[in-house]
C-alpha angles and dihedrals in degrees: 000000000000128000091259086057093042090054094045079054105052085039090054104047097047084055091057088043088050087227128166109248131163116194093254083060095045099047093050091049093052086052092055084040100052081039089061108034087058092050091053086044086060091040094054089044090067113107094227122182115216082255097066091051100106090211087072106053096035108099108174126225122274107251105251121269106253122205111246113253113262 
């Protein structure tokens, strides 16, 4: 998307979410937005292997064991 699209987005979805938004706040959430959406875009591009997907490799902690209440 370009910035123009990304403006016209941020415009259009504060409308359905009937949000306040004056143009200072939209433009600078369609900054943060571009910002992020090109980072996701490098991100994607990343040729990553099931082995590098940190979901598969996490295995949280047992809970303690707790003694029973006397």
């Amino acid at each position: 998307m370009n910035e123009e699209e990304v403006l016209a987005y941020v415009r259009a979805t504060a409308r359905a979410l009937e949000l306040p938004l004056d143009e200072a706040r939209a433009q600078a959430v369609a900054l943060h937005l571009g910002r992020t959406a090109a980072l996701a875009q490098l991100l994607e591009a990343m040729p990553l292997g099931v082995e590098d997907e940190l979901a598969e490799i996490y295995r949280p902690a047992p809970f303690p064991q707790q003694d029973p209440a006397p």
